[in-house]
C-alpha positions as CSV (number, residue, x, y, z in Angstrom):
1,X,0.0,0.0,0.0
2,X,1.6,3.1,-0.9
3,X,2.0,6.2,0.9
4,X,-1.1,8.7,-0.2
5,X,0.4,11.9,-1.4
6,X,-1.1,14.9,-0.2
7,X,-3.8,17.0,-2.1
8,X,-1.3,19.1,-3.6
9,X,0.9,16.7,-4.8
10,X,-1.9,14.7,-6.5
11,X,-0.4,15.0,-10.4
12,X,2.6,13.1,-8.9
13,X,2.7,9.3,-8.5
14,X,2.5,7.8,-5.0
15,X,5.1,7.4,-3.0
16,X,6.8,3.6,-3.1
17,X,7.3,2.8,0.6
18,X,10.4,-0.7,0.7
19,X,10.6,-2.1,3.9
20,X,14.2,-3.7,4.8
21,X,14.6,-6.4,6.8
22,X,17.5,-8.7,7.6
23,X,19.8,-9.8,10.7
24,X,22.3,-7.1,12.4
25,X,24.9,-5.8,10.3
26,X,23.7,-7.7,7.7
27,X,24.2,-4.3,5.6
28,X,20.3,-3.3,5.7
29,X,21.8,0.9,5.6
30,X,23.9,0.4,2.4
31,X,20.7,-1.6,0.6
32,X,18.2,0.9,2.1
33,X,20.2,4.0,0.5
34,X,20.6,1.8,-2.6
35,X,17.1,1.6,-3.2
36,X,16.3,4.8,-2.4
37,X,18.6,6.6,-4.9
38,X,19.2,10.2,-5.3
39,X,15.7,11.2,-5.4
40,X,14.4,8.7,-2.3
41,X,14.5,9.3,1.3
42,X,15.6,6.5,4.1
43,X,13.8,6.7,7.2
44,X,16.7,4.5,10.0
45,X,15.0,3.4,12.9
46,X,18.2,2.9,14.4
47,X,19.6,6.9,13.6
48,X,15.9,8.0,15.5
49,X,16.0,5.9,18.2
50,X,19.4,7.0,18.9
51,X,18.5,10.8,18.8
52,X,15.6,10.2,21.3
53,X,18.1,8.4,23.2
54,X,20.0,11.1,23.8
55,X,17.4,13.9,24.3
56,X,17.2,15.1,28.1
57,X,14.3,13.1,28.6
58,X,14.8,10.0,28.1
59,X,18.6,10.6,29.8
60,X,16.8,11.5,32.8
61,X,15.2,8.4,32.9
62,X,17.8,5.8,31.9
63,X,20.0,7.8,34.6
64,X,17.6,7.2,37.0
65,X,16.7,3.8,36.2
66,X,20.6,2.7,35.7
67,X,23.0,4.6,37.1
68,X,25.4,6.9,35.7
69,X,27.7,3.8,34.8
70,X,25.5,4.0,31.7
71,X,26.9,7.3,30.8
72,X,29.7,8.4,28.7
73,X,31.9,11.2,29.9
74,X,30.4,13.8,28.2
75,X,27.2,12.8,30.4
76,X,25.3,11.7,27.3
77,X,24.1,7.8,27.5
78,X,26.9,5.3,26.7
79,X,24.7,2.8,23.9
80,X,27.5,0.0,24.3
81,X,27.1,-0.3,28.0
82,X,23.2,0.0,28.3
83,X,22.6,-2.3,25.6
84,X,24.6,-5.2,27.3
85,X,22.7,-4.0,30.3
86,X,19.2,-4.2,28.7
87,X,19.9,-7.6,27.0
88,X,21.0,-9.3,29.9
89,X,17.7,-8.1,31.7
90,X,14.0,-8.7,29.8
91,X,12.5,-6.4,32.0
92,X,15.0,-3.7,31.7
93,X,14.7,-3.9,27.8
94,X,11.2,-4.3,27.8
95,X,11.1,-1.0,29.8
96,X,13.8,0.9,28.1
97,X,11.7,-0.1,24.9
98,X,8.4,1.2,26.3
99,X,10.2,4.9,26.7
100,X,11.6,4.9,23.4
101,X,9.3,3.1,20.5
102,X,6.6,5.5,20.7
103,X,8.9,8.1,20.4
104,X,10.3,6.4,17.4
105,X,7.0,5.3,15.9
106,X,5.5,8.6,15.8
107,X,9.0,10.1,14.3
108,X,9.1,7.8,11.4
109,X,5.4,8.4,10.6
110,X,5.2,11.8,10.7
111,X,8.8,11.8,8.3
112,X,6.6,9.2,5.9
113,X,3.4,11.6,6.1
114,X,6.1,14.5,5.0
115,X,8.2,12.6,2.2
116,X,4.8,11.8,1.1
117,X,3.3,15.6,0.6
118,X,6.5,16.1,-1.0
119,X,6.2,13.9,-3.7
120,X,9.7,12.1,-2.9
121,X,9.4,8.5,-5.1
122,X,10.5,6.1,-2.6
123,X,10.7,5.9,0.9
124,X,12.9,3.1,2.6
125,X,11.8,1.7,5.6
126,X,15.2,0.7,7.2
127,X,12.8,-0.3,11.0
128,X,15.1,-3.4,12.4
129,X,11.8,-4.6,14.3
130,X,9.1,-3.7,11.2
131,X,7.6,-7.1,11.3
132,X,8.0,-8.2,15.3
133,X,5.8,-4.6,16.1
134,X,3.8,-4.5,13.4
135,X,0.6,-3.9,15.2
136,X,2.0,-1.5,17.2
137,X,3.5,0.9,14.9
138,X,1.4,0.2,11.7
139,X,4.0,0.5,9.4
140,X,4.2,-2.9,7.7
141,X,1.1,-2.1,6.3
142,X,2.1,1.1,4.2
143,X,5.0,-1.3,2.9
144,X,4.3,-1.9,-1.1
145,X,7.2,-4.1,-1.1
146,X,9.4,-5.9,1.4
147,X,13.5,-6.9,0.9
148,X,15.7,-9.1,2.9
149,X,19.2,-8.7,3.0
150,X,21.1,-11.8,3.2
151,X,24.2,-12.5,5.1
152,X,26.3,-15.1,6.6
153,X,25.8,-15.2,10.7
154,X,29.7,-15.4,11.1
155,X,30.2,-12.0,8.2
156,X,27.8,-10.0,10.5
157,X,29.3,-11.2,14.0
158,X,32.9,-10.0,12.7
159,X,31.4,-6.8,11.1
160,X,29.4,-6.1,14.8
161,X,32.7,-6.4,16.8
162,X,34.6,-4.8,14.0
163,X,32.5,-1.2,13.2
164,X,30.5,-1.8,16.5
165,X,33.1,-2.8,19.2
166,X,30.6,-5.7,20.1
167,X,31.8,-8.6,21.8
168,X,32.0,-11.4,19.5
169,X,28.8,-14.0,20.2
170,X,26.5,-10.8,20.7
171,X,24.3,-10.6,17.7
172,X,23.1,-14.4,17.9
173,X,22.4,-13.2,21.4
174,X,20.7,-10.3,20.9
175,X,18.8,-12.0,17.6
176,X,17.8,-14.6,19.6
177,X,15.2,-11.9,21.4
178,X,14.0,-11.3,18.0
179,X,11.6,-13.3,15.6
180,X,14.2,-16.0,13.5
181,X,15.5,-15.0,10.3
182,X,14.1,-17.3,8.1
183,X,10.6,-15.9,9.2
184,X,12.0,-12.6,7.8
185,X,13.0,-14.1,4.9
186,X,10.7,-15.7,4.0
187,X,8.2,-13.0,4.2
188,X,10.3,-11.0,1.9
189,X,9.4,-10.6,-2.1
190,X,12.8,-9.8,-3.1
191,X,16.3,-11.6,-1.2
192,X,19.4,-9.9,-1.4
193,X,22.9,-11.4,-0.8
194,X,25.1,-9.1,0.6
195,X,28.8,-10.6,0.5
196,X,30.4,-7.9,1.0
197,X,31.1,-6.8,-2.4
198,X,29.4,-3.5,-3.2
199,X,29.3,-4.0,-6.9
200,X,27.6,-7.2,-6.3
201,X,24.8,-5.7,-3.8
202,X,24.4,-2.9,-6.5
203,X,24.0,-4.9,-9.6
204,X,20.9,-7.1,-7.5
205,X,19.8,-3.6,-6.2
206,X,19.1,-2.3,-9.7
207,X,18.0,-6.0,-10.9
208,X,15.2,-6.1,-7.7
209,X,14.2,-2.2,-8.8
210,X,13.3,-3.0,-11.8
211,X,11.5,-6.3,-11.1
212,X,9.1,-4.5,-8.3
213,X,8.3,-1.5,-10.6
214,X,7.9,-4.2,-13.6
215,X,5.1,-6.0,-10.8
């Protein structure tokens, strides 16, 4: 279903809203902004959540909740240390999560409303959880058109420690709190294998574009 344009923008076509899904650091950013192009918009779940994150408010209350050993030095919160915190603890994530989704929701639908009355093409849904909360943030169903990105569990473990500073061992960990893979993929109507060779994830980029506007 795609994204209504507004009144104004009626002559154009309808935005085409692409969900991304896949396993952490799987490379879901570098296919979202693929897809997307020049003239598209990428709306990271991720690059919100972390801006709410640090906004005074929710600081306040993972400060009071944690500790300040879950700040950096600069008094802002430290995301390594309170997500080993949160994963360790079900309740604590569940509660961290109940302070920040709504905030993220209501973020990434106002920014789809907006790309929308511009006109912009395509929006990329780059929402790591799209399908676990679907019900709560309604955003699968906008989603004309969902793509999996593909990659090998021990690739994204060495990419996590590598550009994340994870420990090695904590995506299975952390993906084992999520719904599996295969679900994901399986939902999906277009797979793409991300080896780690750009060209590669380009060329099935441009070969899935034109196979979904084709459809």
């Amino acid at each position: 279903m795609s994204a209504a344009p507004h009144p104004e923008a009626s002559a154009q076509q309808p935005t085409a809203v692409i969900g991304v899904l896949g396993g952490i650091a799987s490379g879901k950013t570098t296919v979202g902004r693929l897809l997307a192009g020049p003239g598209g918009v990428v709306l990271n779940a991720d690059e919100v959540a972390h801006r709410v994150l640090q906004s005074e408010e929710i600081r306040d209350l993972v400060r009071a909740r944690h500790g300040p050993e879950v700040l950096d030095a600069e008094g802002g919160v430290d995301r390594a240390a309170l997500g080993a915190l949160v994963f360790a603890d079900p309740d604590a994530r569940i509660e961290l999560e109940g302070w920040i989704h709504p905030r993220v929701r209501a973020t990434l639908r106002t920014s789809l409303e907006d790309a929308a009355a511009r006109g912009v093409p395509t929006v990329v849904l780059d929402v790591p959880l799209l399908l676990e909360h679907a019900e709560e943030h309604g955003l699968l169903e906008l989603c004309d058109h969902l793509i999996f990105v593909d990659a090998p569990a021990d690739a994204r473990d060495q990419r996590a420690v590598r550009d994340r500073g994870w420990e090695p061992g904590e995506v299975a960990r952390r993906e084992a709190a999520q719904m599996p893979l295969s679900t994901k993929r399986d939902r999906a109507h277009v797979v793409i294998s991300n080896d780690g060779a750009l060209d590669s994830v380009t060329a099935q980029v441009e070969l899935a574009l034109r196979q979904l506007r084709g459809a």
